[in-house]
C-alpha positions as CSV (number, residue, x, y, z in Angstrom):
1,X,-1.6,-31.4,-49.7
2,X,-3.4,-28.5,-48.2
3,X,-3.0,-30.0,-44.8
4,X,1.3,-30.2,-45.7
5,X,0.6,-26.7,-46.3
6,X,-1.2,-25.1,-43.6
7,X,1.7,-27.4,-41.1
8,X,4.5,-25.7,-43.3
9,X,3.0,-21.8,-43.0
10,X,2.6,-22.8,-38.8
11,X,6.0,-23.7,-39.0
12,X,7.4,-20.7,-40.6
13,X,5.7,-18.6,-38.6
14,X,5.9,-19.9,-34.9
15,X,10.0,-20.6,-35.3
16,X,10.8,-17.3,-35.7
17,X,8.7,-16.6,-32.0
18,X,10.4,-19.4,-30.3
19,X,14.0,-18.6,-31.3
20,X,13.0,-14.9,-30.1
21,X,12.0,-15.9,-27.1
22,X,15.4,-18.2,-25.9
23,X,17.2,-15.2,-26.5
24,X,18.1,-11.8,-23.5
25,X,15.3,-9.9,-23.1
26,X,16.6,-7.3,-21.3
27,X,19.3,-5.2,-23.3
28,X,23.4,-5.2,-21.8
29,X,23.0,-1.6,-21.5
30,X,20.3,-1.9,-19.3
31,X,22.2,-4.1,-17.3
32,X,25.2,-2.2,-17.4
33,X,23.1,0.7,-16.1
34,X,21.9,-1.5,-13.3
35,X,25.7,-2.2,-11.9
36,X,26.7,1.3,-12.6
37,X,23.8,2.7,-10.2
38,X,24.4,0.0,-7.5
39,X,28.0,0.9,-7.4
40,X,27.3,4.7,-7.4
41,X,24.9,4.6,-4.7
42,X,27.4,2.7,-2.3
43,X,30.2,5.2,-3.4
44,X,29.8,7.3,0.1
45,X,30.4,4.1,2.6
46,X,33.1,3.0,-0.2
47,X,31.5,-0.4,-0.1
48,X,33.1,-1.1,-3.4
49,X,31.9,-4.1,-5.4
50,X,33.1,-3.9,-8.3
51,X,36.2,-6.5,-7.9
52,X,33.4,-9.1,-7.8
53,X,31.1,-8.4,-10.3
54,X,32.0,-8.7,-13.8
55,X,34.5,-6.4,-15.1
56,X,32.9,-3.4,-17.4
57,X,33.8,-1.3,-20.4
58,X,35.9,1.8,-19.7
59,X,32.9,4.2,-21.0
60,X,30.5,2.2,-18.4
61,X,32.7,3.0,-15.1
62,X,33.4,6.8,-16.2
63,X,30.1,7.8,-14.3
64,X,30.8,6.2,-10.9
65,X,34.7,6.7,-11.0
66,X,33.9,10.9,-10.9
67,X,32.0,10.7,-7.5
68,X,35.8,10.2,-6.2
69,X,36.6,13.4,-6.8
70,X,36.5,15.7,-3.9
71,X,33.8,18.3,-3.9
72,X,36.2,20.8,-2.5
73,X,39.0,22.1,-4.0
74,X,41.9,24.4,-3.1
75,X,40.6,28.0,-4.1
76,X,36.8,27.0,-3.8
77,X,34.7,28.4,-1.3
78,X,32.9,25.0,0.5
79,X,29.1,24.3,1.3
80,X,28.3,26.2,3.8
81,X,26.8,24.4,6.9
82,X,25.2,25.3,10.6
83,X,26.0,22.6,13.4
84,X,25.7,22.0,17.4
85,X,28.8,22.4,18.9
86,X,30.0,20.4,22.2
87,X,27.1,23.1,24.1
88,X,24.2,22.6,22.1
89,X,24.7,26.3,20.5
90,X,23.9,26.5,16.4
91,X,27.3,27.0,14.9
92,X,27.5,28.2,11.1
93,X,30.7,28.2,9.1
94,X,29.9,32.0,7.8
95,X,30.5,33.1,11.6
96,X,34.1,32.8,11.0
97,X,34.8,35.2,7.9
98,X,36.8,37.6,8.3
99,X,39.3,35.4,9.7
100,X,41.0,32.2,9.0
101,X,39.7,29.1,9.9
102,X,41.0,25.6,10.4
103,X,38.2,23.1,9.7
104,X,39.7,19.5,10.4
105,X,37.3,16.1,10.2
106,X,38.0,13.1,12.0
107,X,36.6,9.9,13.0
108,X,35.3,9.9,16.5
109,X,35.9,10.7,19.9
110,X,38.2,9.0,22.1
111,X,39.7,7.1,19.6
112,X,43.7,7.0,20.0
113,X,44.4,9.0,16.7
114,X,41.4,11.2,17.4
115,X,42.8,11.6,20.8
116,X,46.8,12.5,19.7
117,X,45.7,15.1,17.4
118,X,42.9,16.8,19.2
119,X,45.8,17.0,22.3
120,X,48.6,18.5,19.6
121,X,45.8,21.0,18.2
122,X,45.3,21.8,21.9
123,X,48.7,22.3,22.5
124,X,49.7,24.1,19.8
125,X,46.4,26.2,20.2
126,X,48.1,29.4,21.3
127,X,50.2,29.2,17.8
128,X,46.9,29.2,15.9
129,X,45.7,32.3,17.7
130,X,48.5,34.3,17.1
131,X,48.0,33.4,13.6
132,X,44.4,34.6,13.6
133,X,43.0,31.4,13.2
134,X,40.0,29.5,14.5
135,X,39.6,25.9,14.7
136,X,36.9,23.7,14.6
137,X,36.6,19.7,14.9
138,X,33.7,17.7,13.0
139,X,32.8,14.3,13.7
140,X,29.7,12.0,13.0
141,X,29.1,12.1,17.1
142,X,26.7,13.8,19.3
143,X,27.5,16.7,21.5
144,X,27.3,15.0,25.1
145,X,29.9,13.0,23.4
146,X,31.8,16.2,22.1
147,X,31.2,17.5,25.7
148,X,32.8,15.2,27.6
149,X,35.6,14.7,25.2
150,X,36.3,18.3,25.1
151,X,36.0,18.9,29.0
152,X,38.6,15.3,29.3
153,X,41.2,16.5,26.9
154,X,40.4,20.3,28.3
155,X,40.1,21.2,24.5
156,X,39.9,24.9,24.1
157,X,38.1,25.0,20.6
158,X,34.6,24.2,19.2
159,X,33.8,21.0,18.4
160,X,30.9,20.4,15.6
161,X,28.6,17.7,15.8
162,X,27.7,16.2,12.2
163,X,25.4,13.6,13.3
164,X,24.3,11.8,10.0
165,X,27.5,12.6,8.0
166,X,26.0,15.4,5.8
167,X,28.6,17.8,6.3
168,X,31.0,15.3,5.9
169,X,29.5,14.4,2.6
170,X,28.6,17.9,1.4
171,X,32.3,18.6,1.2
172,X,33.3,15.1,-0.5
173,X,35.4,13.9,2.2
174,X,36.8,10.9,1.8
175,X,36.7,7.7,3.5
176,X,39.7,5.4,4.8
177,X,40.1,1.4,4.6
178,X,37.4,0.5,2.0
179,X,34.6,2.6,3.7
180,X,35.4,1.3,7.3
181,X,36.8,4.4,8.6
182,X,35.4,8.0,7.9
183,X,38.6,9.9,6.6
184,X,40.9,12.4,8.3
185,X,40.9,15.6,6.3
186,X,42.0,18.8,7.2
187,X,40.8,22.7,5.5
188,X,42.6,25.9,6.2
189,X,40.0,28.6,4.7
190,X,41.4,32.1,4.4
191,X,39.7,35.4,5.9
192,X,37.5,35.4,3.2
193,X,36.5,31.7,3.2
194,X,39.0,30.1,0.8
195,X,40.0,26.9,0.5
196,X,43.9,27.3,0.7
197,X,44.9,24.2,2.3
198,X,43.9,20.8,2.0
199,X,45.5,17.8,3.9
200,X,44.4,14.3,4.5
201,X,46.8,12.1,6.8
202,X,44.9,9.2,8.3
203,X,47.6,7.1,10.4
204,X,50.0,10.6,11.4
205,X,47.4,12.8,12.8
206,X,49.8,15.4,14.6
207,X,51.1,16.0,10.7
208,X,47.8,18.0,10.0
209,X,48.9,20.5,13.0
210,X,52.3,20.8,11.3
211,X,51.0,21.1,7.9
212,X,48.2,23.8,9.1
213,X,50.3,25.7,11.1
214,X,52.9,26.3,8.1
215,X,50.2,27.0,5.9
216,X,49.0,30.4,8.4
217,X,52.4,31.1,9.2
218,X,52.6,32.0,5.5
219,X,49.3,34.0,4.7
């Protein structure tokens, strides 16, 4: 009987353990918490994954859905940044207060949209001076890159080199085609260095020359 016993308390006791331990040990929220970093850290590159992994609560996606939001905003002043231009000189955005300025991003060099609207900003470069107005390219490339597309296209402005995307992603532009293509986005800052104008056309470039130029016509 005191055998039955001692094999009845063993049994009451070890159960509980071995149930315990078949069941999750790690919690959903920490799981949840897992997904939600891995999709906010791929946010920049837009290497979105969330179409295959499973689909989460509303509250869950709130955190990585706000990094869409642009940093900049109409009536902001952006981050203010110093970059090489297409000479190798130290360019900083505060060298053009006191004016307007026409800050356009776009994917690279010598690429047929690239091309198109660097030529119509060219051509329509006079236009922009009589309005006052700088303009100034940014792209991920170097500057002998910058150089020699300047001197090809005869470009007449400065073009920035942002070499590591940090301007790019200081201001929150966004990208195009699922993170594939960095995105075409256009900023006409005022004479005292605010935001009045943003305009992002990937697939009509020349638009943004259009858009910009009505925009300073008006100030």
């Amino acid at each position: 009987m005191a055998s039955l016993s001692l094999s009845a308390k063993l049994t009451s006791t070890t159960l509980p353990y071995l149930h315990h331990a078949q069941s999750p040990k790690t919690p959903l929220s920490h799981n949840l918490s897992i997904l939600s970093k891995s999709s906010e850290s791929q946010f920049y590159g837009l290497k979105l994954h969330r179409s295959s992994s499973p689909s989460l609560p509303s509250s869950s996606s709130s955190t990585p859905r706000s990094l869409i939001f642009a940093k900049v905003n109409k009536g902001s002043v952006p981050p203010a940044f110093t970059l090489k231009d297409q000479d190798g000189r130290n360019v900083s955005l505060s060298k053009f207060k006191g004016k307007p300025v026409v800050v356009y991003f776009y994917p690279a060099d010598e690429t047929p949209g690239c091309t198109k609207q660097a030529c119509a900003f060219r051509d329509s470069y006079e236009k922009f001076k009589k309005a006052g107005a700088e303009v100034v390219g940014i792209s991920g490339d170097d500057t002998s890159s910058h150089k020699a597309f300047a001197k090809k296209y005869r470009l007449p402005f400065t073009l920035l080199s942002d070499e590591g995307d940090k301007v790019r992603k200081d201001w929150g532009v966004p990208s195009d085609l699922f993170g594939a293509l960095p995105g075409r986005q256009t900023y006409v800052l005022d004479k005292n260095g605010v935001v009045q104008l943003i305009y992002n056309n990937q697939f009509q470039p020349e638009k943004h020359i259009d858009e910009t130029l009505k925009l300073l016509q008006s100030l």
